[in-house]
N, C-alpha and C positions, 0 to 999 in steps of 0.2 A: 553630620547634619541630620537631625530627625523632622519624623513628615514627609511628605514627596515634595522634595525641595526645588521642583518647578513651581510647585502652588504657594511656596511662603512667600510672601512679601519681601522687596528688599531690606525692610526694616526687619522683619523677624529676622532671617538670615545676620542679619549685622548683629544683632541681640546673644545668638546662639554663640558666633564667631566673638563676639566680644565675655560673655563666660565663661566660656572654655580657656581664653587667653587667662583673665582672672582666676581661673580654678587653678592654673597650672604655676602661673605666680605663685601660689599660695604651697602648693604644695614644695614646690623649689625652697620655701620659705620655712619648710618644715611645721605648717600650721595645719597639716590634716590632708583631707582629702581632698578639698578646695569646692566639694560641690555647692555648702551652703554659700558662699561668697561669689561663686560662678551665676548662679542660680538668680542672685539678688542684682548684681548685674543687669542679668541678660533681661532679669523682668522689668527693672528700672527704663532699660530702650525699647519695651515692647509690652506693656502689661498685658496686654493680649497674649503672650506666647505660650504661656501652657495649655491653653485650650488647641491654639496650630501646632501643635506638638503631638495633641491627644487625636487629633480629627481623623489619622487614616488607623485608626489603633483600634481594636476590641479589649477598652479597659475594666481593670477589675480593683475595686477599691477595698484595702483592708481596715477596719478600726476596732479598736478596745483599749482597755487600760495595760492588758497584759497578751502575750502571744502576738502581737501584730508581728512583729520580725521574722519568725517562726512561720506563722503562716502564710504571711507572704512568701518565703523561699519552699514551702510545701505545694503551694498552686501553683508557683511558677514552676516548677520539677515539673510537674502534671501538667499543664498545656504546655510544654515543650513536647510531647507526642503528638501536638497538632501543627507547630508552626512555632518559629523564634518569635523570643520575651525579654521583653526591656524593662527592668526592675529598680526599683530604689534599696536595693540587694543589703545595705549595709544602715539602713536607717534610718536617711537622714528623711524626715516624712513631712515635713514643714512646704508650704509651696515653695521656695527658692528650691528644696532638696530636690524635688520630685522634680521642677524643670530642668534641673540638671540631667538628672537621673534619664529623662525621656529624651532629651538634645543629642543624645547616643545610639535610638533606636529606630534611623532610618528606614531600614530593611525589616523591622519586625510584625509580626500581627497581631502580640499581644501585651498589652500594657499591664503588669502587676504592682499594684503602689499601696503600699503601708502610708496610712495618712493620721496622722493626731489628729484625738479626738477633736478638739477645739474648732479643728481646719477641716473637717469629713464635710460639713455641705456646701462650704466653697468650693474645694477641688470636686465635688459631685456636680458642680452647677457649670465649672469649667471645662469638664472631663467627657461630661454624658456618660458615666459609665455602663455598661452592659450586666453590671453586677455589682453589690455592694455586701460584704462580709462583714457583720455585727459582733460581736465575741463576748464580750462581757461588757462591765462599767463598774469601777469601785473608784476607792479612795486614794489619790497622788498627786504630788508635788502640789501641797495645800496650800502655796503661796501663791500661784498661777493659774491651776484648773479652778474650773468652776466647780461649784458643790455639784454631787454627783446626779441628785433628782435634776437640777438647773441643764446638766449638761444632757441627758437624757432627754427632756424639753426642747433644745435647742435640735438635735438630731431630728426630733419628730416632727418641729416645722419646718427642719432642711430638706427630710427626706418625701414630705408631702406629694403628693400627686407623680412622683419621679418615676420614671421611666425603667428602672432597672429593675433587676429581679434582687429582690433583698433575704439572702442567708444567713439566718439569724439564731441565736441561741435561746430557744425556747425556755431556758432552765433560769436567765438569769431577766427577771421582773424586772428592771432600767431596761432592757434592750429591748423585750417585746411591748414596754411601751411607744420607745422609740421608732422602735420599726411595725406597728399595727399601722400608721399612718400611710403607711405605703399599698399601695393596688396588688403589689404581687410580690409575696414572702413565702419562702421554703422553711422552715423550722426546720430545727437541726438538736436536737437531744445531745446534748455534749458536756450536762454535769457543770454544777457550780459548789466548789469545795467553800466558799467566802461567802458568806452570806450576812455580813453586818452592814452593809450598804443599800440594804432589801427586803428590812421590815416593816418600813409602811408604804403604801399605796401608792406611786406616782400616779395613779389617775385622780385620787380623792382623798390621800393622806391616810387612810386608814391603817391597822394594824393588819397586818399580810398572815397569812395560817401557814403554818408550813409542813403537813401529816406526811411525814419519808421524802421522795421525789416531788410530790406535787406542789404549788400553790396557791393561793386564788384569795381576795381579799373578802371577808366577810361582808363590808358594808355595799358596796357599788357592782358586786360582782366581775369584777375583774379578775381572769384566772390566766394560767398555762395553759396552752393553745397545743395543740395536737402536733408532733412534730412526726413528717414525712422520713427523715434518715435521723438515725439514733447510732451511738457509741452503744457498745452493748458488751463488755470486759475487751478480749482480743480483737474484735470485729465491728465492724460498721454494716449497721444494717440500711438497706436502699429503702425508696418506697414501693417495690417490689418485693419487699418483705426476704430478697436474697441479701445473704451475709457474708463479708468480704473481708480476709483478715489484714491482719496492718500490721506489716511486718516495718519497723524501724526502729534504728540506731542511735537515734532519740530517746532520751528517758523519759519514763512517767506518765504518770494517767493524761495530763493536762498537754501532752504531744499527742496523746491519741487523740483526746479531742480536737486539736486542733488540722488532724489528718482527717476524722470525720467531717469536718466543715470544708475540709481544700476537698474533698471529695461531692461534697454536696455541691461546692462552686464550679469543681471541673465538669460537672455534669452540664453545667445551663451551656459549659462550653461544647459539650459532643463528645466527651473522652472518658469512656467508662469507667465503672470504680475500682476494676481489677489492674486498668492498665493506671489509670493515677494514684492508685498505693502503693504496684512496684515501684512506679519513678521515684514515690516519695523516700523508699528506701537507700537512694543513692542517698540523702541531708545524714551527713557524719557530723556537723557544727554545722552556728549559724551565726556568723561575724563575731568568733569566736566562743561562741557561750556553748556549755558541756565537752569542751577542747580540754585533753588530759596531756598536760605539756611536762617537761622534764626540767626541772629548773632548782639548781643548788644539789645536783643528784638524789633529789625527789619529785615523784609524780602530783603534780598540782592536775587537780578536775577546778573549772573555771563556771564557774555557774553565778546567773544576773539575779537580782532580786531585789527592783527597786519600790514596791511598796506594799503593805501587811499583805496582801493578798498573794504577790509573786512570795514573797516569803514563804505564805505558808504551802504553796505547792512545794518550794524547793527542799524545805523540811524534809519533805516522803521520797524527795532522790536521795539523800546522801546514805552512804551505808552507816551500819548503827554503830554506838557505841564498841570500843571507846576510838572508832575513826578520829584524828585528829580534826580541827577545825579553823578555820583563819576568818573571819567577820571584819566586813571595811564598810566603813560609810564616808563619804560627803556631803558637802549640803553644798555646792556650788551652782551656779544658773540651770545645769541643764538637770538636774538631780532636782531642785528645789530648794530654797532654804531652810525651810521651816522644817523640824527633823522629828515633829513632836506625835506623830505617825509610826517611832520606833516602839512608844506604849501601846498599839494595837497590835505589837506582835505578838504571838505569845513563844517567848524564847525561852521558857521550862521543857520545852519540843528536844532542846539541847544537852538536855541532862543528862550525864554519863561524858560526853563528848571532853577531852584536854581543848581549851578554848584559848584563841589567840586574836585581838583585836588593835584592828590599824585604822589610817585613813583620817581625814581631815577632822572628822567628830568621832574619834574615838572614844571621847571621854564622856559623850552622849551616851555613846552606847553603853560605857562601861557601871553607868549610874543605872542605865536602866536592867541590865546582865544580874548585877549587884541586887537590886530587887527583888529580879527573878531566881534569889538565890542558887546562881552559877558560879563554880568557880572558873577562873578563866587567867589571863595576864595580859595585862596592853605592853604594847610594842610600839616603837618607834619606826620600825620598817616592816617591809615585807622579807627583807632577809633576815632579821632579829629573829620574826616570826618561824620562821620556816627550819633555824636553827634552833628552837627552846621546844619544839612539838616533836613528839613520839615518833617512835618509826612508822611507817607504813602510808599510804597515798592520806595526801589531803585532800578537804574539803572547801576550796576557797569561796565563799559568796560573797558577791560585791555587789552594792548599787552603783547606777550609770557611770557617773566618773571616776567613782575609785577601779570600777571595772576597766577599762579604759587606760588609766594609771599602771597596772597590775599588768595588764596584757603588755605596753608599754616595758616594762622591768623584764617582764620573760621572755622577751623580744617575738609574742603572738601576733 
């Protein structure tokens, strides 16, 4: 039971008690983890419950299009040097997910919640959070999200007048409009590799300038805001102008940034940046993703990549040619359907690579590949695959459910 469960209500307590029953069904059922269905539940008997879940908590709210998973399990690493954390560990970031997620964290002091974008100023208006992590804002699952300026908008009337202190990524022009609305913002220097979501103006439409790191729009003056802690190659520099290095097991530039941000957030907590970058060193994976598993007696690296922008960081992880490669797409509910987001990749990134493509839209992909003149071969399995590719470690990248699928097969 989470909360000080002399203070819930009998109705909450029956709420908690009655999805946890539902989670457990489900999973007996072999349907998953049962949290989203636990979750919808217990808020169905108590729509009030996630905010009496949240009430004796010091919460921290993560959101972006990409990295929420990731850095949610980096700032959780990090305030566990102060005190137990109750997290939505594995994802699922929707309100039913996160009342699951929290219905577990009696005893704890601190609340770490990954929340979709869509859903960031409801559970902020439920939650009161103490902190709210901005990351970036691009282009995903175009059948469901709103357009990106729209969703950017909508943060900036959520986060209005709010009480938290808002950690935001100064580099990407959607989030520091989103987040200038707010009374108290820490900028955070953390680099944006995607920038086609962010050449005109969400104050005034204008065309955005973009000379190296900076940017600022010509017509309305709207620019890059000064940020306090910065990535800066191996290190995170403080507002103290001391440099901290980031040592983790994580790959890629777009981990460090996301260590520089858990670092900026563990700070508003009281947990210096030397003690929450070693913690962050303990994240080996993060519900499976960059997990190098053994499977058909070859090493598969497991890496997510569910829209142009995660794409193109995961690019700059995989080793170069001629590393083999395996590409999966879906297009089912929690992926998106609309799959017409594969022509913002640029998968020329793959040339040289023996390519091998699976997964519900394969055939999507392989018109677009074909384009891109790649050679490659589709496959019917993941074992097909795994048997037709060259020796040496693969490179699996999957979007959400084929990822999911895949980890399923290797038994991750």
């Amino acid at each position: 039971m989470a909360g000080n469960s002399e203070s819930m209500t009998p109705r909450a307590k029956l709420a908690v008690t009655a999805g946890k029953a539902a989670a457990a069904v489900s999973r007996a059922a072999g349907r998953g983890s049962g949290s989203v269905i636990g979750g919808k539940v217990a808020l169905k008997l108590d729509p009030e419950l996630l905010g009496r879940l949240a009430q004796h908590l010091d919460v921290v709210l993560v959101s972006a299009t990409n990295g929420k998973t990731t850095t949610t399990r980096l700032i959780a690493e990090a305030l566990r040097a102060s005190g137990e954390v109750v997290s939505n560990a594995l994802g699922a970031n929707m309100p039913a997910g996160i009342t699951s997620a929290l219905a577990g964290g009696s005893e704890a002091k601190f609340g770490v919640i990954e929340v979709d974008e869509k859903y960031l100023a409801g559970v902020a208006r439920d939650t009161s959070p103490k902190a709210i992590a901005l990351l970036n804002l691009s282009r995903d699952q175009l059948d469901r999200a709103a357009e990106t300026r729209m969703l950017a908008e909508k943060w900036r009337e959520g986060l209005a007048g709010s009480k938290a202190v808002v950690i935001a990524n100064a580099d990407d022009p959607l989030v520091v409009w989103a987040a200038s609305s707010s009374p108290n913002v820490v900028w955070v220097a953390a680099g944006q590799e995607w920038k086609d979501d962010a050449w005109s103006c969400p104050a005034c439409g204008g065309v955005m300038q973009r000379p190296g790191d900076d940017w600022f729009c010509g017509e309305c003056g709207f620019r890059r805001p000064t940020a306090s802690w910065a990535l800066q190659g191996d290190y995170v520099l403080d507002p103290h102008g001391s440099a901290w290095p980031i040592h983790l097991q994580l790959p890629g530039r777009a981990n460090k940034a996301n260590a520089a941000t858990s670092a900026a957030v563990a700070a508003v907590f009281g947990v210096p940046p030397q003690v929450a970058l070693e913690r962050m060193y303990q994240v080996q994976a993060v519900a499976g993703r960059y997990d190098v598993v053994r499977f058909m007696d070859r090493d598969l690296r497991l890496l997510l990549a569910k829209n142009p922008a995660g794409w193109l960081e995961t690019f700059t992880l995989i080793d170069p040619p001629p590393t083999p490669v395996i590409l999966s797409v879906n297009a089912r509910g929690a992926d998106g359907t609309d799959t017409s987001w594969l022509w913002d990749v640029d998968y020329t990134r793959l040339a040289g690579h023996p390519i091998c493509v699976i997964g519900d839209r394969k055939l999507d992909l392989a018109v677009r590949l074909e384009v891109a003149g790649l050679d490659f071969r589709v496959c019917e399995t993941l074992d097909e695959a795994v048997q037709v590719l060259p020796q040496g470690r693969i490179e699996l990248i999957a979007n959400y459910t084929a990822f999911q699928d895949v980890r399923r097969r290797v038994g991750n």
